[in-house]
C-alpha positions as CSV (number, residue, x, y, z in Angstrom):
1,X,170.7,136.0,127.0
2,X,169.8,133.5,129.9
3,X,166.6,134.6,130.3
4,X,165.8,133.6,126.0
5,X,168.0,130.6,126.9
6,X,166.0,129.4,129.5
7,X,162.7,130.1,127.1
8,X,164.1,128.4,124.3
9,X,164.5,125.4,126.8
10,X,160.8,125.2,128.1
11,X,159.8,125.5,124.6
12,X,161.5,122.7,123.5
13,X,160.2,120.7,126.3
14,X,156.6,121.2,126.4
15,X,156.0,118.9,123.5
16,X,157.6,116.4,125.3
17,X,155.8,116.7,128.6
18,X,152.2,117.1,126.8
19,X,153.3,113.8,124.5
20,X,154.0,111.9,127.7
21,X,151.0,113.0,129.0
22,X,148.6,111.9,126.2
23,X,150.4,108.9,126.2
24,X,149.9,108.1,129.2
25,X,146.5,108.8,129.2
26,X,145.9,107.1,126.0
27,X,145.3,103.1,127.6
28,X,142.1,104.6,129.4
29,X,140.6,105.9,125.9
30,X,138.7,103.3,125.1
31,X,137.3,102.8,128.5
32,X,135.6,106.2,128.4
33,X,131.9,106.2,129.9
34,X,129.6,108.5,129.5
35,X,129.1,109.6,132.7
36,X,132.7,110.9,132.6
37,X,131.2,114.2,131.1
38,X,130.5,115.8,134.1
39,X,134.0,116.1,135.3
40,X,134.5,118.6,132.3
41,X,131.3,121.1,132.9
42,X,132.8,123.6,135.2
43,X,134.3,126.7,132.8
44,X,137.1,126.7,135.3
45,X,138.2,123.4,135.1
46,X,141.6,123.2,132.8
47,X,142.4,120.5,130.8
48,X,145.4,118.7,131.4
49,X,145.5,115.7,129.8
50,X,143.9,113.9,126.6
51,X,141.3,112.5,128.4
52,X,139.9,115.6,130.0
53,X,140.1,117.6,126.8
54,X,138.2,114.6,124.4
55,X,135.6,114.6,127.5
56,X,135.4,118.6,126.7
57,X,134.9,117.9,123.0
58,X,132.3,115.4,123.2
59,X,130.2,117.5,126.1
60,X,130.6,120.7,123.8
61,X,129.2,118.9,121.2
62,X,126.4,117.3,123.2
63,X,125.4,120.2,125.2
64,X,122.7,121.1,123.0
65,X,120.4,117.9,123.3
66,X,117.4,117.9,125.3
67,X,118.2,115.9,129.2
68,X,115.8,113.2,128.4
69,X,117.8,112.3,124.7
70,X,121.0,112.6,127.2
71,X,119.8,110.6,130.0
72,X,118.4,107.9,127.5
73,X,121.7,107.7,125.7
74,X,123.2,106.9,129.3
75,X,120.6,104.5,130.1
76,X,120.4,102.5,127.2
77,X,123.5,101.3,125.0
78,X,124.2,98.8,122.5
79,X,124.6,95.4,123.9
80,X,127.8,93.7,124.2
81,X,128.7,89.9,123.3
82,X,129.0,89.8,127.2
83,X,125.8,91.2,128.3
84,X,124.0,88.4,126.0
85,X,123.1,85.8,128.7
86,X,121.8,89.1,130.9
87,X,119.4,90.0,128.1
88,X,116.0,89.4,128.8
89,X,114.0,88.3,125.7
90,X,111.0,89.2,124.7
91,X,109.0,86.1,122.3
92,X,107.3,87.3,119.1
93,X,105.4,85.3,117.1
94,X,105.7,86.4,113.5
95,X,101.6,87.7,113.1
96,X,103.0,89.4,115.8
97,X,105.5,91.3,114.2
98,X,103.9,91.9,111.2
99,X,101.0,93.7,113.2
100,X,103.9,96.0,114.8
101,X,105.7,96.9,111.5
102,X,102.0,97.6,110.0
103,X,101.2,99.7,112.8
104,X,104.3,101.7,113.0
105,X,104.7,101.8,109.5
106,X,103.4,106.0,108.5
107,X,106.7,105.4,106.6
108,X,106.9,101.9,105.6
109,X,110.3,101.3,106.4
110,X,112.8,98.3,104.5
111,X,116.2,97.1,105.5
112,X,118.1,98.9,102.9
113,X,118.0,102.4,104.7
114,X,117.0,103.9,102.2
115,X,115.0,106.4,104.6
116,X,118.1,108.2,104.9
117,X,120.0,107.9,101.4
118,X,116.7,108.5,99.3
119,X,114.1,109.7,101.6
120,X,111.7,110.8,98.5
121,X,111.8,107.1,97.6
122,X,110.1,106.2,100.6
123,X,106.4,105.7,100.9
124,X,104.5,106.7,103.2
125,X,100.5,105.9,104.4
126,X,99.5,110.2,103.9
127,X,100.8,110.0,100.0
128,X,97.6,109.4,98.3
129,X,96.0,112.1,100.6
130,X,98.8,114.1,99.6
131,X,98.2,113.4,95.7
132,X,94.7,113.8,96.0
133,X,94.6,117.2,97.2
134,X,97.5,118.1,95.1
135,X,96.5,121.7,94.4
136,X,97.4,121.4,90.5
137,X,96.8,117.5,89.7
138,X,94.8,116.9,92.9
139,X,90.7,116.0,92.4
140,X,89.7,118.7,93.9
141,X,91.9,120.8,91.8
142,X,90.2,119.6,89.3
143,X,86.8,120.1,90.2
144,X,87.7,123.3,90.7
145,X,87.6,123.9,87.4
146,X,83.7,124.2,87.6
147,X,83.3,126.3,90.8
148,X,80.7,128.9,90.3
149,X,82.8,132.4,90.0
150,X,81.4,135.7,91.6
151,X,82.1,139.3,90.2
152,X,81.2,142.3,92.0
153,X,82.9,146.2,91.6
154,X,82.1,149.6,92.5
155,X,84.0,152.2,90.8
156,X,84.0,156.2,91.0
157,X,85.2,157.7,88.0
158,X,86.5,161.5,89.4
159,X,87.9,162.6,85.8
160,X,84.6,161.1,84.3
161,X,84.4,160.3,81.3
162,X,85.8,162.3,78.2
163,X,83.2,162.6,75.6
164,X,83.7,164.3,72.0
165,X,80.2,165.7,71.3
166,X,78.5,168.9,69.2
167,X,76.1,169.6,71.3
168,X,79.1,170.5,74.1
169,X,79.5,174.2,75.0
170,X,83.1,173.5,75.5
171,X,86.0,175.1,73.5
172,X,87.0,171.5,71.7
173,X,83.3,169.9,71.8
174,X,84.5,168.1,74.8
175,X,82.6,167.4,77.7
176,X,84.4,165.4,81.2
177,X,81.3,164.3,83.1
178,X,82.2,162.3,87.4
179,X,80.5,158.7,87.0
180,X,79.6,156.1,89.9
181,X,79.5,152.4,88.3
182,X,78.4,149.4,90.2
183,X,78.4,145.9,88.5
184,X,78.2,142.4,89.2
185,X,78.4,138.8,87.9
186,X,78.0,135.0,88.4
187,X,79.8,132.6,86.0
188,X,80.1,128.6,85.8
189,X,82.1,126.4,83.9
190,X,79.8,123.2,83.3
191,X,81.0,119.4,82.5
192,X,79.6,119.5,79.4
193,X,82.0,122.4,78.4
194,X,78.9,125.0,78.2
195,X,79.7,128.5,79.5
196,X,76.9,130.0,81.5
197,X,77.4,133.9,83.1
198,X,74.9,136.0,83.9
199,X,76.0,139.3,84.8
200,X,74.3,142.8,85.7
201,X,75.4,146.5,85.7
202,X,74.4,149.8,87.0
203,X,75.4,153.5,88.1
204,X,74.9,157.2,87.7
205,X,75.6,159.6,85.2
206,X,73.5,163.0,85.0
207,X,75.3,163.7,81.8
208,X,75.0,161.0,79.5
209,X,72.1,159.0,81.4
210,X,70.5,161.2,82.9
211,X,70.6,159.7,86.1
212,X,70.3,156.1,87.3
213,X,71.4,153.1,84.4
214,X,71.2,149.8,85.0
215,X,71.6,146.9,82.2
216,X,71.1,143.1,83.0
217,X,72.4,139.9,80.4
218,X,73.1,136.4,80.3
219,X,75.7,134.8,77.9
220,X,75.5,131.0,77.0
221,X,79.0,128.9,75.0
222,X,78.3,125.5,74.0
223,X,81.4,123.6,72.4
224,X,80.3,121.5,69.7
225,X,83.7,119.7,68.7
226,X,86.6,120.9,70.4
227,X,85.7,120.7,74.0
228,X,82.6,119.3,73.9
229,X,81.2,116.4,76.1
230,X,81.7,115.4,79.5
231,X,84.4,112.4,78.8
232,X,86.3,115.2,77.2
233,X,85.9,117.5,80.0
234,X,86.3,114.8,82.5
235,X,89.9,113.7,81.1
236,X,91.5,116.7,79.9
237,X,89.6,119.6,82.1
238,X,87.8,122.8,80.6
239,X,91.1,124.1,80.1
240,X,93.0,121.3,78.6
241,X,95.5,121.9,75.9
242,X,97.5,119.6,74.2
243,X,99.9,117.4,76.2
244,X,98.0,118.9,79.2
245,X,95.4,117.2,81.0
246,X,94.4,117.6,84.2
247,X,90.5,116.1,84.2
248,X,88.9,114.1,87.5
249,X,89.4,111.0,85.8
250,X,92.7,111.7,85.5
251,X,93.3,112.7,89.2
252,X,91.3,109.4,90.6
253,X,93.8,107.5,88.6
254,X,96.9,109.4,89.8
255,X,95.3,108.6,93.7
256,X,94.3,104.9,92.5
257,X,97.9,104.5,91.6
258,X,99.0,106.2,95.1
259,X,97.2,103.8,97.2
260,X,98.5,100.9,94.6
261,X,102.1,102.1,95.3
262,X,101.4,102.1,99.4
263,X,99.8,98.5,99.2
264,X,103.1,97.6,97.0
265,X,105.6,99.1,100.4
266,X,103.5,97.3,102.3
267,X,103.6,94.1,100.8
268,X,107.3,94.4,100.4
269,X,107.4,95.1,104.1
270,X,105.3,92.0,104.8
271,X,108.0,89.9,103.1
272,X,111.0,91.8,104.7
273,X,109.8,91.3,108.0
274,X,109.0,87.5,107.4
275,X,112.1,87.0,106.0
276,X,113.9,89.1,108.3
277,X,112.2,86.8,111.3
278,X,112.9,83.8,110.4
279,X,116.9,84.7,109.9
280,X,116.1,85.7,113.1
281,X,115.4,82.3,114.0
282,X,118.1,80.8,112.0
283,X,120.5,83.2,114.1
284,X,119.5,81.9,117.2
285,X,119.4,78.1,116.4
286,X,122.8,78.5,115.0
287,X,123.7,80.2,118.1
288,X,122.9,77.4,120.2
289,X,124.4,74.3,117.5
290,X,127.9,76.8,118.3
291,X,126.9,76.6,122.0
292,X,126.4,72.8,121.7
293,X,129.8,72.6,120.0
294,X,131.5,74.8,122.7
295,X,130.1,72.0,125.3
296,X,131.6,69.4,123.9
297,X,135.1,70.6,122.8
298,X,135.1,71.8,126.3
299,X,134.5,68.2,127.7
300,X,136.6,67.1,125.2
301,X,139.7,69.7,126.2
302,X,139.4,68.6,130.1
303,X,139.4,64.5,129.6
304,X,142.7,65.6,127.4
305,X,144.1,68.0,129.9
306,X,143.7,65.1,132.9
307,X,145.1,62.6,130.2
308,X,147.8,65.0,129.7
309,X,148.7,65.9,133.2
310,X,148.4,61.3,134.4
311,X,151.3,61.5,131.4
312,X,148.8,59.3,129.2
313,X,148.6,61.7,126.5
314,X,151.1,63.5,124.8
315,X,150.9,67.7,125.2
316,X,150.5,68.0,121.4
317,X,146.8,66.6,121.6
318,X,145.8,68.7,124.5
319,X,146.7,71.7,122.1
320,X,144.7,70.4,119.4
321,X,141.5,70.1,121.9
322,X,142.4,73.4,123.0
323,X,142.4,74.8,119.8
324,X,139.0,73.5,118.9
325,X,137.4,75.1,122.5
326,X,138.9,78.4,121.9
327,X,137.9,77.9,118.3
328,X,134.5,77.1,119.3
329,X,134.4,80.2,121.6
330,X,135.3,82.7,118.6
331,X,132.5,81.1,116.8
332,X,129.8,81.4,119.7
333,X,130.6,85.2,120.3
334,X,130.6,85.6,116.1
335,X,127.0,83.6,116.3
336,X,125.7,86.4,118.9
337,X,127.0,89.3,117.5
338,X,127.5,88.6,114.3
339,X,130.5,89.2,111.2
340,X,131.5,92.5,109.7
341,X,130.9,90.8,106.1
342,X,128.1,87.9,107.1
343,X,126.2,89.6,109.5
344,X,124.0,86.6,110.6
345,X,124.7,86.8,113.9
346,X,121.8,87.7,116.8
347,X,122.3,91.3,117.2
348,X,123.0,91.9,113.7
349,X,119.4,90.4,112.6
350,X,118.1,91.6,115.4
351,X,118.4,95.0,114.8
352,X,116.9,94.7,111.2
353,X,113.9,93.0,112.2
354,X,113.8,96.4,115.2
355,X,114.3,98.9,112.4
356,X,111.2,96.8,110.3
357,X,109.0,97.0,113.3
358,X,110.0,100.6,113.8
359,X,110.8,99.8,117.7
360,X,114.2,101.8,119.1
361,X,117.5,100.1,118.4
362,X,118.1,99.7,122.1
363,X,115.8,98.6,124.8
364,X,117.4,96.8,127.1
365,X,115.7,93.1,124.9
366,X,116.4,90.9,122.5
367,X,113.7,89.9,120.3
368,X,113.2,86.2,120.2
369,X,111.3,84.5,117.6
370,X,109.0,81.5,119.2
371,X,106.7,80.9,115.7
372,X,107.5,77.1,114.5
373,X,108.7,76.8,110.9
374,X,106.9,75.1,108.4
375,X,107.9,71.6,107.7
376,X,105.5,70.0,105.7
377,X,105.9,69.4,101.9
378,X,103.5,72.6,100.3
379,X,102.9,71.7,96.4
380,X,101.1,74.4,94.0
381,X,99.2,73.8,90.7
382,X,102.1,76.0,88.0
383,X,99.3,77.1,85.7
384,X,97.0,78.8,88.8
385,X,100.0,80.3,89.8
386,X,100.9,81.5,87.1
387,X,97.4,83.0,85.9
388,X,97.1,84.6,89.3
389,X,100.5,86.2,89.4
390,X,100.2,87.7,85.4
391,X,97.1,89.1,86.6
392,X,97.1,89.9,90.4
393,X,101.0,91.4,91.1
394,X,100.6,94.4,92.3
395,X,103.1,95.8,89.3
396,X,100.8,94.8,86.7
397,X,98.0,96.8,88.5
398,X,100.3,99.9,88.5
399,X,101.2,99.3,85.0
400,X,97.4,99.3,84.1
401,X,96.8,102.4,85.7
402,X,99.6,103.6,83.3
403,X,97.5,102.5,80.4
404,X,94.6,103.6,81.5
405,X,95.6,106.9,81.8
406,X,97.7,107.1,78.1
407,X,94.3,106.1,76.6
408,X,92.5,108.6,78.1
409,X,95.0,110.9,77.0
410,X,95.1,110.0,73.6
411,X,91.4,110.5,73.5
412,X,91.8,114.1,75.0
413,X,94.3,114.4,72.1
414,X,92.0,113.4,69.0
415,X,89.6,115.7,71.0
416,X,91.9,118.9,70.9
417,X,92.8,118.2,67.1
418,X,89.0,119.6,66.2
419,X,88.3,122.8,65.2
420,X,87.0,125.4,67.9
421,X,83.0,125.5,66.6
422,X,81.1,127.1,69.4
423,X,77.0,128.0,70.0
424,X,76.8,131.4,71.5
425,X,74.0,132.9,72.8
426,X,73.4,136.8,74.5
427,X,70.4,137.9,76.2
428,X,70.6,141.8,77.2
429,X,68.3,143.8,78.7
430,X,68.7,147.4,79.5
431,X,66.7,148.8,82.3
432,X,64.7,152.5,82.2
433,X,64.9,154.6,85.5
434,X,64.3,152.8,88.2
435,X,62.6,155.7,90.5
436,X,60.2,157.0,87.6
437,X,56.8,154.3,87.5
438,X,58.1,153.0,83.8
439,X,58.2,149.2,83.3
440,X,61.5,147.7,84.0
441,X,62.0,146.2,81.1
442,X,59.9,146.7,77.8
443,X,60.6,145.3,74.3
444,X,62.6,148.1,72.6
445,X,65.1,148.2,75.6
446,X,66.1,144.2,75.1
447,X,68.5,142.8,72.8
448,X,70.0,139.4,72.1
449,X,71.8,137.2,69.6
450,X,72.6,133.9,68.7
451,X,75.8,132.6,66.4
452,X,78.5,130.3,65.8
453,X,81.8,130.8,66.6
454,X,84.3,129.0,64.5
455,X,88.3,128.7,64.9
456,X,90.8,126.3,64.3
457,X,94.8,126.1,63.5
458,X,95.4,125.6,59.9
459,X,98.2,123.1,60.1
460,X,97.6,121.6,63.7
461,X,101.0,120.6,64.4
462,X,101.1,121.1,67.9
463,X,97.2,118.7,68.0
464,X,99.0,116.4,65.8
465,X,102.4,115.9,67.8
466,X,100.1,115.1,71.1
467,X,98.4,112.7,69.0
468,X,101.5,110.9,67.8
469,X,102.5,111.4,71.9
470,X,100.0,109.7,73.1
471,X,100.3,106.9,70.8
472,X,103.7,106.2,71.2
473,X,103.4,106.6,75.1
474,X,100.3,104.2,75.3
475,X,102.4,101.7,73.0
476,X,105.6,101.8,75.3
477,X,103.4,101.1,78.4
478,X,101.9,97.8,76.8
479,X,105.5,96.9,75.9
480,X,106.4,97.4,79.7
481,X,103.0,95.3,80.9
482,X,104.1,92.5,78.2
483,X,108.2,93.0,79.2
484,X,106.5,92.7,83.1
485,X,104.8,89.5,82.9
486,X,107.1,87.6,81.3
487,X,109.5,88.7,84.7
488,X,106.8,87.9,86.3
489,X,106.4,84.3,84.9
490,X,110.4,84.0,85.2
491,X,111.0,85.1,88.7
492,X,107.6,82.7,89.5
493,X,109.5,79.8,87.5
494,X,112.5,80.8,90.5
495,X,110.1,80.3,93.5
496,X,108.6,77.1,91.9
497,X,112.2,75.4,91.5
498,X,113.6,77.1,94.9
499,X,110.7,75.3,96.7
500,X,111.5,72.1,95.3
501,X,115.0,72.3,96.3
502,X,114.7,73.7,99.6
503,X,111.8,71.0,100.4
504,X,114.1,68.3,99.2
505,X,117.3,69.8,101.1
506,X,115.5,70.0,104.4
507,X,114.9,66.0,103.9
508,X,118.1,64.8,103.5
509,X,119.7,67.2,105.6
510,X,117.6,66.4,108.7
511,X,118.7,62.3,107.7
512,X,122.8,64.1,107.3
513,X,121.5,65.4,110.9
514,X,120.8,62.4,112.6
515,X,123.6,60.5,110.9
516,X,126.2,63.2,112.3
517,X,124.6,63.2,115.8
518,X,125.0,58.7,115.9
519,X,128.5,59.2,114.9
520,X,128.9,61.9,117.0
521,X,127.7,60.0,120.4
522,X,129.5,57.0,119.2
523,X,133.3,59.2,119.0
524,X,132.5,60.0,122.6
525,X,131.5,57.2,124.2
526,X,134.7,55.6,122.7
527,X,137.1,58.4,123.6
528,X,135.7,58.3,127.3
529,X,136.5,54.9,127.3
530,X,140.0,55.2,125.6
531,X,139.5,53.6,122.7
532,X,139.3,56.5,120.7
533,X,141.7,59.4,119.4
534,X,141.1,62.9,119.9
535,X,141.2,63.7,116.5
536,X,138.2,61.6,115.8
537,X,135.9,62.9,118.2
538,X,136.9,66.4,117.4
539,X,135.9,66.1,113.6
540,X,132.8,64.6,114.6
541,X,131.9,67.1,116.9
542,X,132.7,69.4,113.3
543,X,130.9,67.4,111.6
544,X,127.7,67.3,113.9
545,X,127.5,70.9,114.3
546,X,128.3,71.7,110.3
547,X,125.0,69.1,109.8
548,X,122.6,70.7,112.4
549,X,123.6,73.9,111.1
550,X,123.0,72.9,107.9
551,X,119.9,71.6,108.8
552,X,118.5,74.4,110.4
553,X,119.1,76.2,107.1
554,X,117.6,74.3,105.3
555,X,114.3,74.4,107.4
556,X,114.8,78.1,107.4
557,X,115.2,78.2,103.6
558,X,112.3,76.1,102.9
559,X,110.5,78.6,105.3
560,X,111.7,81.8,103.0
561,X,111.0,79.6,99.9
562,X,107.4,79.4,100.4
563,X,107.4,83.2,101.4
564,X,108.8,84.2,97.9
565,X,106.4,82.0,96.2
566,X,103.7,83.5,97.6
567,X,105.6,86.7,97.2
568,X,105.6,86.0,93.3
569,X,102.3,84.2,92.8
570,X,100.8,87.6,94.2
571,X,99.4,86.4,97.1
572,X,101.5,87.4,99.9
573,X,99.4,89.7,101.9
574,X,96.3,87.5,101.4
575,X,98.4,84.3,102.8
576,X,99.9,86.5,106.0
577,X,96.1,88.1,106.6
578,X,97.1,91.2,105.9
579,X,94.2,94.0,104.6
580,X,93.5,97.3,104.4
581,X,92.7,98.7,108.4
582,X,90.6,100.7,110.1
583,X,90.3,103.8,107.8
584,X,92.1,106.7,109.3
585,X,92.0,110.8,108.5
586,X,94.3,111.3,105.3
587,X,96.4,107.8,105.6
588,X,95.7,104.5,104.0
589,X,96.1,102.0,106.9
590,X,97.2,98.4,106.8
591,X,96.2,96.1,109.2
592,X,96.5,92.0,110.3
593,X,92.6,91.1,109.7
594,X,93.3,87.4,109.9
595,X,95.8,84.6,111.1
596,X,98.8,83.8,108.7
597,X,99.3,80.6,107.4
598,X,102.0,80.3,109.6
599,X,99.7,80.8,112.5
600,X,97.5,77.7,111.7
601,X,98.5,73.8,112.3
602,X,98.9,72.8,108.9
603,X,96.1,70.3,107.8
604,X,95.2,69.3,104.4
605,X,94.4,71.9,101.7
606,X,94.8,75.5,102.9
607,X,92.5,76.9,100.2
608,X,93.2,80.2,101.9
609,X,96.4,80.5,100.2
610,X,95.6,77.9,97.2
611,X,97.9,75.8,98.7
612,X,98.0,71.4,98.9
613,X,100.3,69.8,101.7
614,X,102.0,66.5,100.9
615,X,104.5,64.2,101.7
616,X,107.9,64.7,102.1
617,X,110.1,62.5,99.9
618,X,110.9,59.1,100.1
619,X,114.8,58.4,101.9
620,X,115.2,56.1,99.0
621,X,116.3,58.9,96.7
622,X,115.9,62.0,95.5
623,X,112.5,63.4,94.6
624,X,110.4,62.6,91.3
625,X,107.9,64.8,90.7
């Protein structure tokens, strides 16, 4: 009874002891390096506290990665807000960075992730390769269609063949006769629809041929409704049916509207990546208005703290200065690595614009943008832009390929509604025995024939269905192309009005700028001299970092503005430079072929991107235009 005692005891007190062990080992949990995973390799090693068996866990799980994807997790690790000013940066100019994301970009990446929530969404530069060799829709597969076919067979017929005849000395007039057969064949499918074979066949047979047989032909189909002609047979295929048609011209729009579908990623990269860089930009020149602001509520907290502690200011007023610094510290460390809801801060961005560029998340840098925003007031004619963007977007070219191919299909369709009228023609020859000096061929040993071969459905319901298809498919696309451009002529309508506001809020706000920044020197010169309250200098220290914030937005909004209405008018990748590259095996490439617009001085008319600088306007009030 002691003994079970005694066990009852250490039972009861083992929780305990492990639950004072884990919590005591629970403060060094989040301090947990990676390097601590060594200490828990050796099978002999016992785990006797929290620590050692989570550092078991997390080797176990690890312990099938390669070294090198171990030793490069070690090395390189996410940055901290502390690590910032140890950070070496690396400039970029944005021509730059569009050049990176279109060279890394065999998946054109975008900053929604949707590599990893819909990866079949995702284009890639091999997709019209893939789509043209397709092995049903592909253009090959459709030339296929009109490969020359070869037949050859040799068969031995043991059992021979049963033949009911009078002249038989058998009990049922039945004769069984061993045959060797040989025979062989070419046949083409031509464009035209025309069925050409020509075919021979030969063997022995004591019995029946006495010997050696051989027999030669050629067979000829011409459609003449149903089938016939090359647009026919170029749309819908020799073996089209109704609501099926899988013809070369059908194939070379399916790849046209492949390689329209890359250029689309791409362009939509193009404007991620500009957009992305210059929040970029906007990150870091926030960054340093906070850093300003953390300067001068620092200033502002000592002269308080020596005014407090010389009894010339009450405590109260050092606490308000001291609220701002600390204030203005939260604010610095939320400007580098940004909020959980805003993310605008310099890691956050920066690691979008790495994912754009396709460049690891960690690599011991930090991009830096050093291109210069534009600042000069950009005007464009409304009815250029709008002709060029309701006839150049790159979704109205889809669209049209759309068309295209529903008209082509509703002409297959009228085709396939015909009746089946064919011109056949046979050509036979059968040969005497080849060892005996007989002709080859001679007139009452040839044969042939010519007809017409007529067929047809009586009610053609299935023909007449595709027709009606085709009609109502080829109507819905021109309702989308119509539905598309007027988008298109709303969402340029956007741009035009965005760029007007964003030009005219960069003016003002740069004048709200330097009227913050007078008041601003004016508060401290004052307080330094003691004629001036805390309180005052403080707000205007908000005041002059809310207005060069501010201001920088603006600049970077006007920046992103112009981008968009580009983006709109359809001329984005011509304004950035950006053409098709250096032609590569089975990818469509993408390349920087020329400066961007944002790469030249401005100067007068940029008729590069149909684009007329002019003034800013006047201070006196707001724009007229």
């Amino acid at each position: 009874m002691k003994h079970s005692y005694g066990s009852i005891a250490v039972l009861l007190l083992a929780p305990l002891l492990f639950c004072s062990q884990g919590c005591r080992s629970q403060a060094k949990l989040p301090g947990i390096r990676s390097k601590k995973l060594t200490v828990a390799t050796s099978p002999a090693t016992e785990p006797t506290s929290a620590e050692s068996v989570i550092a078991l866990v997390n080797y176990q799980a690890s312990k099938e990665l390669s070294d090198s994807a171990i030793q490069g997790a070690v090395e390189l690790t996410p940055p901290s807000v502390d690590d910032f000013q140890q950070l070496p940066q690396e400039d970029i100019s944005l021509d730059d960075a569009v050049q990176r994301a279109l060279a890394n970009s065999q998946v054109i990446q975008d900053h929604g992730g949707r590599v990893l929530t819909y990866p079949d969404a995702i284009r890639t530069t091999l997709d019209p390769a893939v789509i043209a060799s397709d092995p049903n829709i592909g253009i090959d597969a459709a030339l296929s269609a009109y490969d020359t076919q070869f037949e050859t067979a040799l068969v031995w017929n043991g059992g021979g063949s049963s033949v009911n005849s009078a002249f038989s000395s058998g009990q049922f007039g039945v004769f069984s006769q061993p045959e060797t057969m040989a025979k062989v064949g070419w046949g083409q499918m031509l464009r035209s629809g025309t069925k050409v074979a020509v075919g021979g066949v030969g063997g022995y047979d004591k019995q029946l041929a006495g010997g050696l047989y051989a027999a030669y032909g050629a067979e000829v189909r011409h459609p003449l409704m149903r089938g016939a002609g090359t647009e026919f047979n170029d749309i819908a295929g020799p073996f089209g049916k109704p609501g099926l048609y899988r013809g070369v011209l059908i194939s070379k729009i399916g790849q046209r509207k492949a390689q329209l579908e890359v250029e689309k990623s791409v362009r939509d990269l193009v404007r991620d990546v500009s957009i992305v860089y210059w929040e970029l930009a906007f990150a870091y020149e926030n960054l340093r208005a906070k850093q300003k602001a953390l300067d001068n509520a620092h200033n502002s907290w000592q002269r308080e703290q020596e005014r407090a502690a010389a009894n010339v200011s009450p405590a109260d007023v050092e606490a308000i200065a001291r609220q701002q610094y600390y204030s203005a510290v939260a604010a610095v460390r939320n400007a580098i690595a940004g909020t959980g809801h805003g993310q605008t801060g310099v890691y956050a961005i920066e690691l979008k614009l790495r994912t754009l560029l396709g460049m690891p998340a960690c690599d011991g840098r930090l991009l830096h943008p050093n291109g210069t925003p534009l600042k000069a007031a950009i005007r464009f004619d409304w009815h250029e832009s709008n002709a060029l963007a309701t006839t150049g977007r790159l979704e109205l070219r889809i669209q049209q390929s759309n068309i295209d191919r529903r008209i082509l299909e509703r002409k297959a369709a009228k085709n396939l509604r015909r009746p089946q009228v064919d011109i056949v023609g046979q050509y036979r020859r059968l040969a005497d025995d080849p060892t005996t000096d007989t002709a080859l061929f001679s007139e009452a040993l040839q044969g042939w024939q010519i007809g017409i071969d007529y067929r047809r459905s009586i009610q053609n319901s299935r023909e007449n269905a595709a027709i009606r298809n085709a009609e109502l498919q080829l109507s819905r696309e021109h309702a989308l192309a119509d539905a598309q451009r007027a988008q298109i002529s709303s969402e340029l309508r956007t741009a035009f009005i965005e760029l007007d506001r964003a030009l005219g809020t960069m003016h003002y706000m740069a004048l709200s700028h330097d009227a913050a920044t007078i008041r601003l020197d004016a508060q401290t010169q004052r307080h330094a001299a003691g004629d001036a309250q805390v309180e005052h200098v403080l707000e205007a220290q908000i005041r002059a970092t809310r207005a060069e914030t501010q201001y920088q937005r603006s600049v970077i909004d006007y920046n992103l503005a112009f981008i968009k209405l580009h983006y709109a008018r359809g001329t984005l990748l011509k304004t950035m430079g950006v053409g098709f590259g250096t032609p590569a095996t089975d990818e469509c490439r993408f390349a920087l072929n020329a400066p961007s617009v944002f790469a030249q001085p401005p100067s007068g008319d940029d008729s590069s991107t149909n684009t007329q600088l002019a003034q800013p306007p006047a201070a006196a009030g707001p724009a007229v235009r």
